[in-house]
Backbone as numpy.savetxt, mean C-alpha at the origin, in Angstrom:
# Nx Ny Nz CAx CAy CAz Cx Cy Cz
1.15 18.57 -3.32 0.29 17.40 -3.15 -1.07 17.55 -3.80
-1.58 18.89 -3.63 -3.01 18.84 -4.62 -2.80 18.55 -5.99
-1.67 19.06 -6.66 -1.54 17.82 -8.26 -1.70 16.69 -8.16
-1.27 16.11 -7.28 -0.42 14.61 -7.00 -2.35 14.17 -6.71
-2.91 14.36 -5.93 -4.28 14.03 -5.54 -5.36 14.56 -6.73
-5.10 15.57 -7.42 -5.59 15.62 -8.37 -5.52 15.47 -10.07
-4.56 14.60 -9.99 -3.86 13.35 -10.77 -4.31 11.82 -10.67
-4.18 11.43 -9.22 -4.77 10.21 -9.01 -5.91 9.90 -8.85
-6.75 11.24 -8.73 -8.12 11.09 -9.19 -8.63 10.96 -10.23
-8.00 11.93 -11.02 -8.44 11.90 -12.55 -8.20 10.38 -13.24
-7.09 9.91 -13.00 -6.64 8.57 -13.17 -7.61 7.46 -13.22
-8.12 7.83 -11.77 -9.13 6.40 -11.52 -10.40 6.54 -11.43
-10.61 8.19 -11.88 -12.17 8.00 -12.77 -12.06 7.30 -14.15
-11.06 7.64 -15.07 -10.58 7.19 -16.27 -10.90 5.51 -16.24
-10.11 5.08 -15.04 -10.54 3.31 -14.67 -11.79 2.84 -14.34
-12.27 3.42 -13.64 -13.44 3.24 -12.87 -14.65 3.42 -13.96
-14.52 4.57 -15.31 -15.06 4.53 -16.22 -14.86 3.76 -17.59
-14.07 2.94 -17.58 -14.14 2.01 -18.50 -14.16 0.45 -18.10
-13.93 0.46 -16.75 -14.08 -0.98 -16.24 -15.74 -1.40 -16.17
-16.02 -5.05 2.86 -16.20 -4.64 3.66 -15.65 -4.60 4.88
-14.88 -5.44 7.87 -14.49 -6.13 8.93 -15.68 -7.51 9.34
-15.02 -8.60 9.61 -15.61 -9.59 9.47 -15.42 -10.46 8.16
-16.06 -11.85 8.40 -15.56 -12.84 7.47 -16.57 -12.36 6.03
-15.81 -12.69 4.78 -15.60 -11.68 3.63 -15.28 -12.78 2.39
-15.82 -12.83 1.25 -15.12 -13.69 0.12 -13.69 -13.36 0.21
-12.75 -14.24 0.10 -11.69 -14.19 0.17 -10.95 -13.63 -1.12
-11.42 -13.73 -2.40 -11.13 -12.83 -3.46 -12.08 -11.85 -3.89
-11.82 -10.98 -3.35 -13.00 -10.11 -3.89 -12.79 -9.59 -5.46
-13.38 -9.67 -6.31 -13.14 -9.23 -7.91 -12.82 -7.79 -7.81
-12.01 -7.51 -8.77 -11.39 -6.06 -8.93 -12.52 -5.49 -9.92
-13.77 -5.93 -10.59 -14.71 -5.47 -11.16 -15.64 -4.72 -9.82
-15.74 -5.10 -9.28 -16.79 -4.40 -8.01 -15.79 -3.63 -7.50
-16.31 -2.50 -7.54 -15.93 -1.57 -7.12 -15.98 -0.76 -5.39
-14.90 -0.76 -4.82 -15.38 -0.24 -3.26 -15.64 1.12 -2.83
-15.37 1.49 -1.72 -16.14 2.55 -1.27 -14.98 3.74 -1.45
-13.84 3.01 -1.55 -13.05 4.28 -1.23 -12.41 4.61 -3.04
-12.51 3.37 -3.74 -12.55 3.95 -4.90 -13.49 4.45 -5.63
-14.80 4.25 -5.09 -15.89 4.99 -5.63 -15.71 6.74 -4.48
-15.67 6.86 -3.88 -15.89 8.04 -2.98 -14.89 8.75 -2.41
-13.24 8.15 -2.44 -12.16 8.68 -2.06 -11.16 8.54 -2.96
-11.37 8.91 -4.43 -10.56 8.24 -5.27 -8.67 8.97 -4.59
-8.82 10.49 -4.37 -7.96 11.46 -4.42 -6.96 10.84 -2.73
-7.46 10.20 -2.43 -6.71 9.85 -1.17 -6.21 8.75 -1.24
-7.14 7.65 -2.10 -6.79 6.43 -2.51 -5.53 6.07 -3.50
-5.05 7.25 -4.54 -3.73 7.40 -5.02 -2.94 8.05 -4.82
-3.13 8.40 -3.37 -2.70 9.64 -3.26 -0.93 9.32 -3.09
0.12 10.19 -3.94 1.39 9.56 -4.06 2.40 10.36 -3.23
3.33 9.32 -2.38 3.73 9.88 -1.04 5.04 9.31 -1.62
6.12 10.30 -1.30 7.58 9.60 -1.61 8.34 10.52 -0.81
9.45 10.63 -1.56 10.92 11.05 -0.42 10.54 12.52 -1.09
10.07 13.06 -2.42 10.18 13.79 -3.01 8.87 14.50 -2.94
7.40 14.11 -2.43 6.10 13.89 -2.76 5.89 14.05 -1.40
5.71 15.38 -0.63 4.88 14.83 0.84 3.60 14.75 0.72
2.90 14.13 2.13 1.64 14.11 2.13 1.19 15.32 2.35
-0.76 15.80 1.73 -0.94 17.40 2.12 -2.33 17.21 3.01
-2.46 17.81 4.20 -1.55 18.63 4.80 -0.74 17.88 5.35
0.36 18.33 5.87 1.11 17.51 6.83 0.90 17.12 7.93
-0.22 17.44 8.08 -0.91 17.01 9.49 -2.44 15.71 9.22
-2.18 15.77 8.07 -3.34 14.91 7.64 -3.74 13.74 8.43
-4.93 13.02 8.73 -5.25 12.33 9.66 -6.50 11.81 9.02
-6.68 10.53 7.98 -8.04 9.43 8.02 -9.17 9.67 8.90
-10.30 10.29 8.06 -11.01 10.35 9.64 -11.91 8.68 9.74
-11.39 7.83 9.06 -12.13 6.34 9.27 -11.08 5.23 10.15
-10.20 5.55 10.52 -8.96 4.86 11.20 -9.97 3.43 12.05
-9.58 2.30 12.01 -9.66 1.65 12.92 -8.57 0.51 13.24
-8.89 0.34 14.59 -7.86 -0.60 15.31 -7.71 -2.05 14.30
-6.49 -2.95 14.32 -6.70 -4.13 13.93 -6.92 -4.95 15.04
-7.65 -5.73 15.21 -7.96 -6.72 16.12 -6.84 -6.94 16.93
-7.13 -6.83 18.26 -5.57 -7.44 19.08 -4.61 -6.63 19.26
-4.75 -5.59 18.46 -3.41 -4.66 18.40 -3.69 -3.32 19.10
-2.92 -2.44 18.76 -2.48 -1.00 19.00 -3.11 0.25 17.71
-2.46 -0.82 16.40 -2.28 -0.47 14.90 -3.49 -0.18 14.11
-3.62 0.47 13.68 -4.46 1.43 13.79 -4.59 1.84 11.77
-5.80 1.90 10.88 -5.67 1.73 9.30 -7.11 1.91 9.01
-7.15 2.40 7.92 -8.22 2.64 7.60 -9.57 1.48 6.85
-11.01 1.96 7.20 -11.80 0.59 7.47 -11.61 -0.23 6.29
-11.37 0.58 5.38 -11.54 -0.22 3.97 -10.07 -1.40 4.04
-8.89 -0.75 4.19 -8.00 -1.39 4.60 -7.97 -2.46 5.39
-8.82 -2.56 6.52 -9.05 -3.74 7.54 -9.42 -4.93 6.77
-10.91 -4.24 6.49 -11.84 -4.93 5.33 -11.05 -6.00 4.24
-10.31 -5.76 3.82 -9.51 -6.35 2.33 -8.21 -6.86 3.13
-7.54 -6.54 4.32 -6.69 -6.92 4.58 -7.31 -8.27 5.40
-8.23 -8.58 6.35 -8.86 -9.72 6.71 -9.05 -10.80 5.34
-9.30 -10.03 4.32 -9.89 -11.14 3.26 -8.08 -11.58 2.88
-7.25 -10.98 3.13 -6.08 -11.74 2.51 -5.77 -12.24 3.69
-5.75 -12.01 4.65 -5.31 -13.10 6.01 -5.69 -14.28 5.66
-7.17 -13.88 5.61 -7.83 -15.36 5.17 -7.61 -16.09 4.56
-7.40 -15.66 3.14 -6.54 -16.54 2.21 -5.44 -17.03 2.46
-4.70 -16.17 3.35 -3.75 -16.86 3.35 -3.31 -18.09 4.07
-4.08 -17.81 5.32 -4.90 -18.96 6.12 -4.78 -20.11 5.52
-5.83 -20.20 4.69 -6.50 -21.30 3.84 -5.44 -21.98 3.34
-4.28 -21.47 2.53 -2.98 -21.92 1.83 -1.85 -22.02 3.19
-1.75 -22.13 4.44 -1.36 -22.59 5.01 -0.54 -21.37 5.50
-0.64 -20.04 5.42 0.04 -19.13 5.98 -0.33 -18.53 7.00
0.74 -17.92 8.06 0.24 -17.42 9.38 0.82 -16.14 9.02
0.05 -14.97 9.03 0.37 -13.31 9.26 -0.13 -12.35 10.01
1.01 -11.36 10.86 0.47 -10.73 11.59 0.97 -9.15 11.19
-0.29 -7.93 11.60 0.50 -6.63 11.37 1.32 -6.17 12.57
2.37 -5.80 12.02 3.42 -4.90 13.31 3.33 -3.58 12.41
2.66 -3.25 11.94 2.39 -1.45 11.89 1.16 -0.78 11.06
0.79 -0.34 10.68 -0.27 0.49 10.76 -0.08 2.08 10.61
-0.74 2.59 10.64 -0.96 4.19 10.46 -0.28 5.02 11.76
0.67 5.84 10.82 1.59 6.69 11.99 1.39 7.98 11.64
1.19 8.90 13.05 0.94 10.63 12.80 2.27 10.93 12.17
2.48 12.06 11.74 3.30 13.13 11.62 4.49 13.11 12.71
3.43 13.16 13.79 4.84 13.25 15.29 5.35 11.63 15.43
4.79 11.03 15.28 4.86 9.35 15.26 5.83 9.14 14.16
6.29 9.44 13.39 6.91 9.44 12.23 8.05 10.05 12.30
8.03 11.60 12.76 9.33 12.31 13.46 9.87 11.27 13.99
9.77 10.89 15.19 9.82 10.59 16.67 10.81 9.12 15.53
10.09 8.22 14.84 10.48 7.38 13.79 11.97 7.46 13.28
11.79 8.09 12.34 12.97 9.00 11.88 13.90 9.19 12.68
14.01 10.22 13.58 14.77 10.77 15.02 15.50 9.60 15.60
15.00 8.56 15.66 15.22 7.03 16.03 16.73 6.68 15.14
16.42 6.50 14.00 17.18 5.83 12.84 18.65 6.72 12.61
18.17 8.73 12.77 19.36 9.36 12.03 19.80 9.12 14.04
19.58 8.77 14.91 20.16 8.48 16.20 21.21 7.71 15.89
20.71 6.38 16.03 21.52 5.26 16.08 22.29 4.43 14.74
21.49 5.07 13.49 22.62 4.51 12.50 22.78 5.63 11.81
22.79 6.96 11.64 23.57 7.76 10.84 22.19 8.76 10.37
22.42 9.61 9.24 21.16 9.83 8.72 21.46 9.53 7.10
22.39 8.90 6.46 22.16 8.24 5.24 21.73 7.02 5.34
21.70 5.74 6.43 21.16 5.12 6.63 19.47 5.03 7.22
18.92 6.34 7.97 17.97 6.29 7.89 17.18 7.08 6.81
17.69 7.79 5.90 16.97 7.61 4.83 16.69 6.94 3.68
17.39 5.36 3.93 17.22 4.55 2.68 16.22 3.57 4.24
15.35 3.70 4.92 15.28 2.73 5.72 13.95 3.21 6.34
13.96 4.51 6.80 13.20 5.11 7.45 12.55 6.57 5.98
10.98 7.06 6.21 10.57 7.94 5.83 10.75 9.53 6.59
11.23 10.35 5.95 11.45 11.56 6.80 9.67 12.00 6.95
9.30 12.55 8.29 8.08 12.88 8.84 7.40 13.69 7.72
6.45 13.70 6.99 5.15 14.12 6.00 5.46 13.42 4.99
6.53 12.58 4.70 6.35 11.85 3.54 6.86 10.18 3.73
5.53 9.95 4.71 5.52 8.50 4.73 4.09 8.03 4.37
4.07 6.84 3.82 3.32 6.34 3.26 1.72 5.96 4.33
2.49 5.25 6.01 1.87 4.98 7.08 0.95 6.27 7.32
1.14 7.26 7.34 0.37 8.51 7.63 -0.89 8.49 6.99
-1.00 7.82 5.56 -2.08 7.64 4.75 -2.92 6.45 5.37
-3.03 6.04 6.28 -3.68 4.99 6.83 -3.84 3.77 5.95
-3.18 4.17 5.13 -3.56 2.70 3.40 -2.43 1.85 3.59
-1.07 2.14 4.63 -0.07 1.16 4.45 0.52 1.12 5.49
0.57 -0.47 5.41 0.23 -1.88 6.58 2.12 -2.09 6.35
2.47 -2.61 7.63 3.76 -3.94 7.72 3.27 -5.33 7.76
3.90 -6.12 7.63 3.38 -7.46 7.85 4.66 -8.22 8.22
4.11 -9.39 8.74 5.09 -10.31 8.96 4.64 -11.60 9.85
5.38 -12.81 9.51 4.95 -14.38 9.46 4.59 -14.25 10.91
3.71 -15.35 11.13 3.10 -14.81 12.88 4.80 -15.92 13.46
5.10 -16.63 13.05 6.68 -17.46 13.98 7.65 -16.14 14.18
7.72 -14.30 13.56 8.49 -13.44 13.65 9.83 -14.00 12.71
10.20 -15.10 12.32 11.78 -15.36 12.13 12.18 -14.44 11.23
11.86 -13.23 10.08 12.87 -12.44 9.57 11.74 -11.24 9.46
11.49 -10.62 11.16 10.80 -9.49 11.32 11.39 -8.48 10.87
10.98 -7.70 9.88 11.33 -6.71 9.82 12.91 -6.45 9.03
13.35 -7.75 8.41 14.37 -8.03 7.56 13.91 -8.55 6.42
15.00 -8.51 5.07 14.66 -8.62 4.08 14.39 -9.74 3.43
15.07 -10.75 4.46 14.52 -12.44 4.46 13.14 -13.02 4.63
12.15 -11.52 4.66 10.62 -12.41 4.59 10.24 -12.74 3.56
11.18 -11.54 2.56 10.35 -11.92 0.79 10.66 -13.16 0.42
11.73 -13.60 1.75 12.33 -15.44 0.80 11.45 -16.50 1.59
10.53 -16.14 2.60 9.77 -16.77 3.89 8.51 -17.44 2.70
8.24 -18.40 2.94 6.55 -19.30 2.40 5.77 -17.49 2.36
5.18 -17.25 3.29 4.68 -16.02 3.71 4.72 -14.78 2.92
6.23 -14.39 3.02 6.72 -13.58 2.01 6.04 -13.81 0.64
6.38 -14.80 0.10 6.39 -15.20 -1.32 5.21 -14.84 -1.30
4.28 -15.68 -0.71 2.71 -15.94 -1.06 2.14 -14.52 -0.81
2.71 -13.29 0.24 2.24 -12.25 0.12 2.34 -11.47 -1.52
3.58 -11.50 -1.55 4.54 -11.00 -2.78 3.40 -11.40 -4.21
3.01 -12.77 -4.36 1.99 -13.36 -4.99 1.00 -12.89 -5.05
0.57 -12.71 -4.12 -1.91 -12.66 -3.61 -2.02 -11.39 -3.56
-0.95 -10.28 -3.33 -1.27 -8.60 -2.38 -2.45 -8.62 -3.58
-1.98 -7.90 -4.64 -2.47 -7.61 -5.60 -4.28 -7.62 -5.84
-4.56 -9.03 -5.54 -5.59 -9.63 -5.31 -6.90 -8.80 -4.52
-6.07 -8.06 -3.74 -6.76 -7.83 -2.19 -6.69 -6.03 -2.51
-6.26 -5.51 -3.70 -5.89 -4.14 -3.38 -4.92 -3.49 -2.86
-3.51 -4.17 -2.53 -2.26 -4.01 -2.37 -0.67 -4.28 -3.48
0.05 -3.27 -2.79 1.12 -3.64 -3.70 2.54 -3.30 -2.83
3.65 -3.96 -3.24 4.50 -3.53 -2.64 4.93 -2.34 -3.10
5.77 -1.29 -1.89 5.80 0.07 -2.50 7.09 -0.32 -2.77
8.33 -0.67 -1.94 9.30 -0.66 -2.24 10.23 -1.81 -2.67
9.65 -2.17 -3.83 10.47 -3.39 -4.30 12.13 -3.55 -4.79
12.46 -4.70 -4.80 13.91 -5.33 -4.70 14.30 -3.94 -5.88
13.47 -4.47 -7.09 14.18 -4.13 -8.30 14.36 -2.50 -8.82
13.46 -1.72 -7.83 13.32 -0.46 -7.98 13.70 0.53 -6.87
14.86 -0.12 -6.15 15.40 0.75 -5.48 15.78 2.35 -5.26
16.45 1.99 -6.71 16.94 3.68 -7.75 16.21 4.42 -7.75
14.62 3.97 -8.05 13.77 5.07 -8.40 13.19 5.58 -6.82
13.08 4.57 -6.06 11.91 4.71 -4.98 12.81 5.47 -3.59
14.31 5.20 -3.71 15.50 5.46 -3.02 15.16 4.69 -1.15
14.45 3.75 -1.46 14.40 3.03 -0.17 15.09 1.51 -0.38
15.32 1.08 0.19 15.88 -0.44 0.26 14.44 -1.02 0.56
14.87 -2.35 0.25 13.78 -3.22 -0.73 13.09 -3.44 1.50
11.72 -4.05 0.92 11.22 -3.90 1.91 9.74 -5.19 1.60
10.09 -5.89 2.07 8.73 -7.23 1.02 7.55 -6.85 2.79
7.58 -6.51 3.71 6.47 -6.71 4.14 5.78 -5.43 4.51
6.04 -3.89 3.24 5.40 -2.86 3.43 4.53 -3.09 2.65
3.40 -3.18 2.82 2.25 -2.95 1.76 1.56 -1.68 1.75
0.79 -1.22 0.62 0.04 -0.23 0.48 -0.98 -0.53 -0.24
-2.38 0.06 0.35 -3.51 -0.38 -0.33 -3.84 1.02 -1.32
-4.09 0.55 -2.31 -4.67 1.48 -3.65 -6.22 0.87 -4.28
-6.56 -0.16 -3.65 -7.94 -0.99 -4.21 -7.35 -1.81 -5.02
-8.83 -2.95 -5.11 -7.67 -4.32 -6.13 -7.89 -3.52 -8.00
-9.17 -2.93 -8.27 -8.85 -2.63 -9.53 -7.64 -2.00 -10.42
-6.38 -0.88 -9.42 -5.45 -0.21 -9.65 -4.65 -1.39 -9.41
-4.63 -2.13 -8.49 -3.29 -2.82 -8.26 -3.76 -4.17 -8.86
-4.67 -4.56 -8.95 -4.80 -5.65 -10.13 -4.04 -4.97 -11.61
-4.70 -4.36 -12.14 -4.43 -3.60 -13.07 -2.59 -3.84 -13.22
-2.14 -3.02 -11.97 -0.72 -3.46 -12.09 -0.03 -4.35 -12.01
-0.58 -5.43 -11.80 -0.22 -6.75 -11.35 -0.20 -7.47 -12.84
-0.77 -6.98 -14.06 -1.17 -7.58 -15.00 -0.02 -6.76 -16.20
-0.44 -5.88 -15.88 0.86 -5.04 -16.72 1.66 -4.57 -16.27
2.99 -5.59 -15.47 3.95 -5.37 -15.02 4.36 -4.22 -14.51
3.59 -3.34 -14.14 4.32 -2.00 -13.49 4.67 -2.11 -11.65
5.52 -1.59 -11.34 5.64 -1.95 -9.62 5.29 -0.81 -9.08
5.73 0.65 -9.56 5.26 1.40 -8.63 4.30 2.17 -8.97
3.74 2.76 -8.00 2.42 3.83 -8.50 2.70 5.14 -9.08
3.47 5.08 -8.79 4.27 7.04 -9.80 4.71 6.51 -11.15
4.99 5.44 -11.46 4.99 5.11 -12.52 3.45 4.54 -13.10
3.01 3.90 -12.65 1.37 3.61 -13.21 0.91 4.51 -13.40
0.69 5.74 -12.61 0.04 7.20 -12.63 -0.06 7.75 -13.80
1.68 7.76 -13.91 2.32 9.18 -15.48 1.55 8.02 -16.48
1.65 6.50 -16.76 1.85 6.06 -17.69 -0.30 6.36 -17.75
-0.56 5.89 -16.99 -2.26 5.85 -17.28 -2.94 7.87 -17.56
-1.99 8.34 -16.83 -2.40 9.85 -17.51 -2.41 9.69 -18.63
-1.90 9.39 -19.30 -1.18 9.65 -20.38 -1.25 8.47 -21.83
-2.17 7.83 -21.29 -1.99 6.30 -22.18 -3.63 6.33 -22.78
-3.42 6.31 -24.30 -4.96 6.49 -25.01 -5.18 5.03 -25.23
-4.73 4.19 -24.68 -5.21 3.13 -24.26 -5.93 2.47 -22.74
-6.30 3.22 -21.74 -6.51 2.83 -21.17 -8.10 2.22 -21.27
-8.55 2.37 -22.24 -10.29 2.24 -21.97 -10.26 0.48 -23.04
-9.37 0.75 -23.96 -9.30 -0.93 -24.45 -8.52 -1.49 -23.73
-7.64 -1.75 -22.29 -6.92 -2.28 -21.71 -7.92 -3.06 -20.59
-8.60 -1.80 -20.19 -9.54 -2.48 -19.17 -10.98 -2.92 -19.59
-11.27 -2.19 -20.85 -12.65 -2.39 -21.10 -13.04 -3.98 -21.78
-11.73 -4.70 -21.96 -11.93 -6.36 -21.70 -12.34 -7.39 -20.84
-12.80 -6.63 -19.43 -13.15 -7.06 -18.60 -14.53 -7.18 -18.10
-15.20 -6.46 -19.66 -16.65 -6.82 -19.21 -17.14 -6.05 -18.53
């Protein structure tokens, strides 16, 4: 994991060099830069997969806060940007609520333990994250789902008003979906439209514009791309 964090840092100084809880502009520009991509770049990309655990494995946000109303529990910057897309979404006529938030290590076991229980353990690993390599542990990634519940936690939200318009705006706000329809193969999870993960809007704008879906792929390609400073440096 210290490559992996010291990869996605290097990354988004590369960006960052050529490019708050409470009511908030509802688009915040991916030119202004926030706190956690100015000051946490290495946590902010930090890349978590089936293959990729998190380091340490005990790792723990020390900025965690509650979401309003809930249990669920994410980091402030996360709150911050995730209110400004509620809002929006608000405004366009959508109702969303989080059913998850940031899970320990043992919270994640305990997760897991659940899934290889009652449906097998090849089914809970296209479904469920095995404990140090889930994404929730990073406090950056949220569930969501329509506040009516009708396809909680099924794959019928990406077809929900809600869905869509998430699927649409994340981007906007500093989110992306991790595990999309079309990249199953690579990501080895089944498609999942109301996991989000926050990376800041400049990275996931960024991806939103040049078609890339996942972040292990944005990563290798921006290591590695002697274009990144005329890609972004159009932006003024």
């Amino acid at each position: 994991m210290p490559v992996a964090r010291a990869l996605a840092a290097a990354c988004l100084a590369v960006l960052l060099a050529v490019t708050g809880a409470g009511p908030a502009p509802a688009q915040p520009s991916p030119d202004e830069e926030t706190s956690l991509e100015r000051d946490d770049p290495a946590h902010l990309l930090a890349v978590v997969t089936k293959q990729v655990p998190i380091s340490p494995l005990d790792y723990e946000p020390d900025d965690l806060v509650t979401w309003p109303g809930t249990d669920y529990r994410m980091r402030a910057e996360v709150r911050e940007q995730l209110e400004r897309l509620f809002a929006a979404a608000r405004e366009d006529g959508h109702g969303l609520r989080v059913i998850s938030g940031y899970r320990s290590y043992d919270t994640q076991a305990g997760t897991y333990d659940y899934w290889v229980r009652h449906y097998g353990r090849a089914a809970a690993d296209a479904t469920s994250a095995r404990p140090g390599h889930s994404e929730h542990q990073t406090g950056l990634a949220v569930d969501l789902d329509s506040t009516t519940g009708e396809c909680y936690l099924e794959q019928c939200f990406g077809e929900t008003a809600e869905g869509q318009w998430v699927a649409e705006h994340a981007h906007e706000f500093g989110f992306l979906l991790s595990y999309p329809s079309a990249a199953r193969a690579l990501t080895g999870f089944a498609y999942e439209p109301w996991h989000l993960r926050y990376v800041g809007p400049r990275v996931a704008t960024d991806m939103h514009e040049r078609g890339v879906l996942l972040l292990t792929s944005y990563l290798g390609a921006s290591a590695s791309s002697a274009r990144i400073g005329e890609l972004l440096g159009s932006r003024g």
